[in-house]
C-alpha positions as CSV (number, residue, x, y, z in Angstrom):
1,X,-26.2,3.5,10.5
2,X,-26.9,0.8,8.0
3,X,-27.4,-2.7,9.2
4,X,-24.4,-5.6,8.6
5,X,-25.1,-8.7,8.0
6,X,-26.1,-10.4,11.0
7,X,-24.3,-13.7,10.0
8,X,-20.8,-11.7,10.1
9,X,-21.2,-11.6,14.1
10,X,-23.8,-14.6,14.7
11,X,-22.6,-16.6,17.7
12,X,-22.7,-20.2,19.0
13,X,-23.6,-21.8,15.8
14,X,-21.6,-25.2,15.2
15,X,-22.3,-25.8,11.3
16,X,-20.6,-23.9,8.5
17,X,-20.5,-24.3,5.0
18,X,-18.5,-22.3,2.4
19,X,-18.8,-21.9,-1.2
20,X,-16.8,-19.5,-3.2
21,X,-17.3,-18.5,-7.3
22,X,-15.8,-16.8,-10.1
23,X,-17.6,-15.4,-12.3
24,X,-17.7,-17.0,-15.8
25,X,-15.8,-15.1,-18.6
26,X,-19.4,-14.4,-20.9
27,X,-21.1,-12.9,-17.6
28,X,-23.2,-9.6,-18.1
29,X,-23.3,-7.7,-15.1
30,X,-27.3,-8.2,-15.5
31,X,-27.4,-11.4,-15.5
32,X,-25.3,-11.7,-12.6
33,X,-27.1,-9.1,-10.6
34,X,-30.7,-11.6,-11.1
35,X,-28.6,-14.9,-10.1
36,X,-27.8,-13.1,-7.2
37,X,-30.9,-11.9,-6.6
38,X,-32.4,-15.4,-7.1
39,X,-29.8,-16.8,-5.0
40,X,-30.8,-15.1,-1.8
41,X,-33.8,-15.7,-2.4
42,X,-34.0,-19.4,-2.4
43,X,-31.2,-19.3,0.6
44,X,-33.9,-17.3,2.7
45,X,-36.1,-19.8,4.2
46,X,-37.5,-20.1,8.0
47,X,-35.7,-21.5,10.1
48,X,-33.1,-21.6,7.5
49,X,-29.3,-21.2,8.7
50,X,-27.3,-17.3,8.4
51,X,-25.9,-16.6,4.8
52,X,-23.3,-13.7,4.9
53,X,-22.8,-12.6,1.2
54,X,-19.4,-11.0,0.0
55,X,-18.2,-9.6,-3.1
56,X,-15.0,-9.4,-5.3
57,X,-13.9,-5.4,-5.6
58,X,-15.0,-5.5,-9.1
59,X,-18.1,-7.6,-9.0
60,X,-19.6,-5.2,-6.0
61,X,-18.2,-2.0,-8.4
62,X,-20.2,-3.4,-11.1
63,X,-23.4,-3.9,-9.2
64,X,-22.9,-1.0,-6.7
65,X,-20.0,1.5,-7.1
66,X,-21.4,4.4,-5.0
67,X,-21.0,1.4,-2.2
68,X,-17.7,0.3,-2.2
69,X,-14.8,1.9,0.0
70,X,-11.9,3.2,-1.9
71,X,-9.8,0.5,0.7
72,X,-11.0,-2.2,-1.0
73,X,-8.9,-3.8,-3.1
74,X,-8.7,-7.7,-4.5
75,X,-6.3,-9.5,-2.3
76,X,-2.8,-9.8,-3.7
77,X,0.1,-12.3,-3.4
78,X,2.0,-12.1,-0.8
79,X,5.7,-12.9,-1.1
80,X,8.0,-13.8,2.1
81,X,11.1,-15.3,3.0
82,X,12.0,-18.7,2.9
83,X,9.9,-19.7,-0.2
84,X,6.4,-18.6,2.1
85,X,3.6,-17.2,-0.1
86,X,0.4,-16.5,0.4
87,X,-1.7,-16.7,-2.6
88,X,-4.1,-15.0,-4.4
89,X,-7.2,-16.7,-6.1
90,X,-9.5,-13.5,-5.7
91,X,-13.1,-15.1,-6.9
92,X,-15.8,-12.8,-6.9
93,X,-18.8,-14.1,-4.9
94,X,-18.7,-15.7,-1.5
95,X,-21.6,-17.3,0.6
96,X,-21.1,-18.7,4.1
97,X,-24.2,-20.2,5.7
98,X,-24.4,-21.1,9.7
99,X,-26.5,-23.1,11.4
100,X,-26.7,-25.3,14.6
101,X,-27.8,-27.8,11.7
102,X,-26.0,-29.3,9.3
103,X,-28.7,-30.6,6.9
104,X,-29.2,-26.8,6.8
105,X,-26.0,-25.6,6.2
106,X,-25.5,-28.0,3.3
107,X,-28.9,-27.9,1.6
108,X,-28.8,-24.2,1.3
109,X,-25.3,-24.3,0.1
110,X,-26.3,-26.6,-2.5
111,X,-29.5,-24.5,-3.8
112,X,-27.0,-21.4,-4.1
113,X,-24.6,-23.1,-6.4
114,X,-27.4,-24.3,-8.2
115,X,-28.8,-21.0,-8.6
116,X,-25.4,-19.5,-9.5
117,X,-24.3,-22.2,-12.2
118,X,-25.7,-20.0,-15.3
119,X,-23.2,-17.4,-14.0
120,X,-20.7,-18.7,-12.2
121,X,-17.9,-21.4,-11.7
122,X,-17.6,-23.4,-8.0
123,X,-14.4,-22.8,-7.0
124,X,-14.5,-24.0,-3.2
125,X,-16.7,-26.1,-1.6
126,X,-15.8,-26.4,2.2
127,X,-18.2,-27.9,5.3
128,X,-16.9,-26.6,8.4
129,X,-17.5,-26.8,11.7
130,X,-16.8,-24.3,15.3
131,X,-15.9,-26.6,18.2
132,X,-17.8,-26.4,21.6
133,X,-14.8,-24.9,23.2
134,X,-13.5,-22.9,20.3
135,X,-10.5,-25.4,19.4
136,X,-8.7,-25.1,16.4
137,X,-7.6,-28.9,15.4
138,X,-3.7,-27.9,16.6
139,X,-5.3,-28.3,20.2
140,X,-5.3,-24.4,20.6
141,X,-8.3,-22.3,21.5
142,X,-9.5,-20.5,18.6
143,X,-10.3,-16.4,19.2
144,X,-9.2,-15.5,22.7
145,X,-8.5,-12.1,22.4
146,X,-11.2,-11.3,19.4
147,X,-12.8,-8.2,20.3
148,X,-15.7,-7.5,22.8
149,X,-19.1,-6.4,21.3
150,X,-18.7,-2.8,20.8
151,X,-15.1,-2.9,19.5
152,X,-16.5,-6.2,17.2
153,X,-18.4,-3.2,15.2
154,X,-15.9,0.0,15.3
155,X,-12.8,-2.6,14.2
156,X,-15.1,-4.9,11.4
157,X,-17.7,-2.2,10.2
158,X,-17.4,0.9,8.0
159,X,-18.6,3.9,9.7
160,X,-22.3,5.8,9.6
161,X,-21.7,8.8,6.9
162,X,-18.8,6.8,4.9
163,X,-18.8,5.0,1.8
164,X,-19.9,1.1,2.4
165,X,-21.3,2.1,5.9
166,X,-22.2,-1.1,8.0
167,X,-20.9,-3.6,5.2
168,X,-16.8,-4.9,6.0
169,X,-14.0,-6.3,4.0
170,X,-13.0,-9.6,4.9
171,X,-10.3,-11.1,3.7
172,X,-11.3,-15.2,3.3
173,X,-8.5,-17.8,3.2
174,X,-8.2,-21.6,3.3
175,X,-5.5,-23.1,5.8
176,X,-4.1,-26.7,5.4
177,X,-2.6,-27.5,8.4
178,X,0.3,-30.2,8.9
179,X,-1.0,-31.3,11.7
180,X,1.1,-34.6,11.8
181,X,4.2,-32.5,12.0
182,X,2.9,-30.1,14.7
183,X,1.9,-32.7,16.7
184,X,5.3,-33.9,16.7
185,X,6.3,-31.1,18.7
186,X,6.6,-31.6,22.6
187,X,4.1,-29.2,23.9
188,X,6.1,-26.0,24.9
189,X,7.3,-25.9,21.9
190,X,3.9,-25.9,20.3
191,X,3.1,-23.0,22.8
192,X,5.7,-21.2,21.5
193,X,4.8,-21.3,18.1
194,X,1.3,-20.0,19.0
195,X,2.4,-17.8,22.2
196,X,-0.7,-19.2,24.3
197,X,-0.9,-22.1,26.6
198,X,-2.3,-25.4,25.3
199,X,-4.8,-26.0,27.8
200,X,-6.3,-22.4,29.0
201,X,-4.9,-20.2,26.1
202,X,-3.0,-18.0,28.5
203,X,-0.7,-15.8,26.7
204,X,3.0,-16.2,27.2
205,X,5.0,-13.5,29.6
206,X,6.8,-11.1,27.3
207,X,10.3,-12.4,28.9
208,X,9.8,-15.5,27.2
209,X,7.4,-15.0,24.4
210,X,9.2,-15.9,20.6
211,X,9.3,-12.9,18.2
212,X,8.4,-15.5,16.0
213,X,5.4,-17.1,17.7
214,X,1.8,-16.9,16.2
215,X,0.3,-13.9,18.7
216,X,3.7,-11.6,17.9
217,X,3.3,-11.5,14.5
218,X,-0.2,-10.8,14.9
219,X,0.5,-8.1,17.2
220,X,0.4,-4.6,15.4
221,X,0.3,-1.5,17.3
222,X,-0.7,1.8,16.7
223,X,1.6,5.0,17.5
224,X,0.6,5.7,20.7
225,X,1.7,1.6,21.7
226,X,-2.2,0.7,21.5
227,X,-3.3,-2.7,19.9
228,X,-5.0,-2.7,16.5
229,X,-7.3,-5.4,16.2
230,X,-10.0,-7.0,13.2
231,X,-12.6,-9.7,14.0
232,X,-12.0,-13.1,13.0
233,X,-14.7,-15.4,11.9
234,X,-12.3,-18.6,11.8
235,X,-14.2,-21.7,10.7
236,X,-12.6,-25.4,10.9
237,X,-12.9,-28.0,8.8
238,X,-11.7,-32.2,8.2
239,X,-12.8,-33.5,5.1
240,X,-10.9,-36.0,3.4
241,X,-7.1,-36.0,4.6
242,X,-7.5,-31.9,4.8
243,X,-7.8,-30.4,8.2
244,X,-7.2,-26.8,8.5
245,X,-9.1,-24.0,9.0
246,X,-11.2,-21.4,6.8
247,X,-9.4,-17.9,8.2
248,X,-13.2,-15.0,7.6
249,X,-10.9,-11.7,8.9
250,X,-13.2,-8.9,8.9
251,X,-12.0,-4.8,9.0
252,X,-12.5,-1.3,7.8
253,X,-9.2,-1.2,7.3
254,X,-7.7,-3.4,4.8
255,X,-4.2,-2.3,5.0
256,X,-4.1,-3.8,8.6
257,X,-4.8,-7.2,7.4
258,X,-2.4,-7.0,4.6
259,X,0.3,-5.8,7.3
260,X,-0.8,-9.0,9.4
261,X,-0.5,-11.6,6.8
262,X,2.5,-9.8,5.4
263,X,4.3,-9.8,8.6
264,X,3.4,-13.7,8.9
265,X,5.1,-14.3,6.1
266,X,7.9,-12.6,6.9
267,X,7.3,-10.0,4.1
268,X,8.4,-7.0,6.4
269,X,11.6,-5.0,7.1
270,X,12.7,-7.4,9.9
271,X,12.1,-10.6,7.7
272,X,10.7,-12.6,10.4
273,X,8.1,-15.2,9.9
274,X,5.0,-16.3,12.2
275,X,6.5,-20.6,12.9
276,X,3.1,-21.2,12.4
277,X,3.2,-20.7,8.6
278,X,5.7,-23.9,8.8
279,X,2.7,-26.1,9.8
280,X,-0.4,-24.6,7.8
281,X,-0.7,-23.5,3.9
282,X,-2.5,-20.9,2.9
283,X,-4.2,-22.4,-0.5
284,X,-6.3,-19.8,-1.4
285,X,-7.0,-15.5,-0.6
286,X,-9.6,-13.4,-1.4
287,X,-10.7,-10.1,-0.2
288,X,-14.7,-9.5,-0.4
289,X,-17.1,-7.2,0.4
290,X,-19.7,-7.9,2.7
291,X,-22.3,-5.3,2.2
292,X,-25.0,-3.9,4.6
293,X,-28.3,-5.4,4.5
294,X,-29.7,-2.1,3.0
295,X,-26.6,-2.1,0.4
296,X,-28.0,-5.9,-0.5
297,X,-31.7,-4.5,-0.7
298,X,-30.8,-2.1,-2.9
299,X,-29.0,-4.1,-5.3
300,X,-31.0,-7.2,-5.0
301,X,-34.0,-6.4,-4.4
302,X,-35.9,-7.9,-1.0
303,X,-36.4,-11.0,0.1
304,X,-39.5,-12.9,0.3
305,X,-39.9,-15.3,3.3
306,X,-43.2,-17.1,4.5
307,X,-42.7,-14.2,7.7
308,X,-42.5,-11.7,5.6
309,X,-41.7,-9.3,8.8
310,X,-38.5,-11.9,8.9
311,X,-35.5,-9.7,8.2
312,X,-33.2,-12.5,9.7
313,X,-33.3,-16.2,10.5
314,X,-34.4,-18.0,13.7
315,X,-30.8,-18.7,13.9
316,X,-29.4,-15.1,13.5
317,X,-32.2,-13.7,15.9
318,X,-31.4,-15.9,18.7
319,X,-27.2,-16.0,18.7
320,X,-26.5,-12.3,17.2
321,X,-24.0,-12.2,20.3
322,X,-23.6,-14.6,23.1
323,X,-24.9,-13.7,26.5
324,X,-21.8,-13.0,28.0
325,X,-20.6,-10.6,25.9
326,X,-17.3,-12.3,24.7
327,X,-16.5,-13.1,20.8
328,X,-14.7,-16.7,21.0
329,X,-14.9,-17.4,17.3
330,X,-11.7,-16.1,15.7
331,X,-7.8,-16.5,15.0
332,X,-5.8,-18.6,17.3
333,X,-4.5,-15.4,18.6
C-alpha cells in the first residue's frame, strides 16, 4: 500500500501551525504545480517539524486526476435549525506543520506562504497548540475515544488497490468557542453538553446521557448497531481574543463526516442539534485531500534534504504513534 503522510498520525508533538490558500484567479495549473513543488521543498529541512499537505477537489484533479477518489467532493454549507450553519470557504491548498518547537512550526510556515505568494492568496493563518493532557480550552479532554492504531488507518486511509490509496479526506474547520458563556455553566451541565466527565472524560450512562449532548450527535452507527468512527486531528489555538479549536477530521468516507456535522447542526430528520454548537462557531470548512507520499512524489517531484535517505523528519520518525498505542489527539468526543 502507498505510504500517508506521516504527519496525519504523528503523535506527541505540542506546536501546530496552519495556513490555508486559494488559489489566485490568473493561476495556470503549471505554475501552481512548481510553487508546490518549491514549497515542499524549502518546508523539508532536518530536524524540521511534520508538514501534511492537502488539496481542494479541483486543485488535486488538476494536478493528479487518476488520484482522487470519486468521494471527494469540496465541502458544502451546511444548513440547520435555529439559524446554525456551518460554512463553506473551500480554499484549495492546506499545510499543517508539527513540531515539539515552535520556532519550527512558524518559520516553516512562513517560508511556505512565501513560496506560494506568486500563486496563491493566505486565507488562514492559525498557531496552535496540543495540550499535555489533550484538553480542549472548555476543560474537556480532547480525543478519548479516537481510534486505536490499526483502526486509525482502515477508518482515515483509502485502501491498497483503490483510487487515492493511502492519501485521506479531511475535512478542516476553524471553531470559535464562547468560552465565557460555557464557563458560565455549573459543571453538570457542561458534562451534559459534551456527554463526558470534566475531570476523567468518562462517558455519561445511557440513562442519563442528552440526545443533544456533543458524543450523541457524534454517534453514528452502522446497520448491524456498530460504531462508525474517523480520526480527528483536533488542534487548539488562543490568539488574540480567539480561542477555539482547528477541527483536522480524517476518513475514506466523506459522507460520514458530512452526516456528523450535519447531525450537529441539527440538519437531519429529527432536527436535533449537538448544545455544543451554542458555544463554538464554525468560521470556516474545507474538505482536502491529503495524498500519499508516493501520490506527492509523483506530482511534485522528490524532495531534497541534507539526508537524502530522509524520507520523514526527526519529528515524524520518533512520534509516528505513541508507545502505548492510544490516539489522544482528536474531537472532544
Amino acid at each position: 500500500m502507498s505510504d500517508p503522510q506521516p504527519g496525519l498520525f504523528a503523535q506527541g508533538l505540542t506546536h501546530h501551525f496552519h495556513v490555508e490558500f486559494a488559489l489566485k484567479p490568473n493561476a495556470n495549473t503549471d505554475d501552481v504545480r512548481e510553487a508546490i513543488a518549491s514549497a515542499r521543498r524549502e518546508a523539508t529541512w532536518l530536524p524540521g517539524p511534520n508538514v501534511t499537505w492537502g488539496f481542494s477537489p479541483a486543485l488535486w484533479a488538476s494536478i493528479q486526476p487518476s488520484d482522487l477518489p470519486a468521494t471527494v467532493l469540496p465541502f458544502a454549507e451546511v444548513r440547520g435549525v435555529q439559524g446554525l450553519v456551518a460554512p463553506s470557504t473551500q480554499w484549495d491548498i492546506w499545510a499543517w506543520c508539527s513540531s515539539a518547537s515552535a520556532e519550527s512550526v512558524a518559520s516553516t510556515a512562513a517560508m511556505i506562504v512565501s513560496t506560494l505568494a506568486p500563486v496563491a492568496d493566505l486565507k488562514l493563518e492559525l498557531p496552535a497548540y496540543t495540550a499535555p493532557d489533550s484538553r480542549d480550552p472548555t476543560g474537556f479532554i480532547d480525543g478519548t475515544e479516537n481510534p486505536l492504531p490499526d483502526e486509525a488507518y482502515d477508518v482515515a486511509l483509502f485502501a491498497e488497490g483503490s483510487v487515492g490509496e493511502g492519501g485521506s479526506a479531511v475535512l478542516v474547520q476553524k471553531w470559535v468557542h464562547k468560552l465565557a458563556e460555557f464557563e458560565e455553566l455549573p459543571q453538570d451541565e457542561q458534562e451534559d453538553v459534551i456527554g463526558r466527565t470534566r475531570e476523567a472524560s468518562i462517558q455519561l450512562p445511557d440513562d442519563v446521557m442528552p440526545a443533544t449532548s456533543h458524543v450523541s450527535r457524534n454517534t453514528v452507527l452502522d446497520e448491524a448497531g456498530e460504531e462508525r468512527h474517523i480520526y480527528r486531528r483536533n488542534t487548539q489555538f488562543n490568539v488574540g481574543d480567539e480561542v477555539g479549536t482547528q477541527f483536522i477530521g480524517a476518513t475514506n468516507d466523506p459522507a460520514l463526516m458530512i452526516e456528523m456535522v450535519e447531525r450537529m447542526f441539527g440538519a437531519t430528520s429529527d432536527g436535533v442539534i449537538d448544545r455544543l454548537v451554542l458555544f463554538s462557531d464554525a468560521v470556516s470548512g474545507s474538505f482536502y485531500f491529503a495524498p500519499s507520499m508516493q501520490a506527492l512524489t509523483t506530482a511534485f517531484g522528490p524532495l531534497k534534504v541534507d539526508d537524502e535517505s530522509a524520507t520523514a523528519t526527526s519529528d515524524t520518525a520518533s512520534n509516528a504513534l505513541p508507545s502505548d498505542g492510544k490516539l489522544r489527539i482528536g474531537s472532544l468526543k
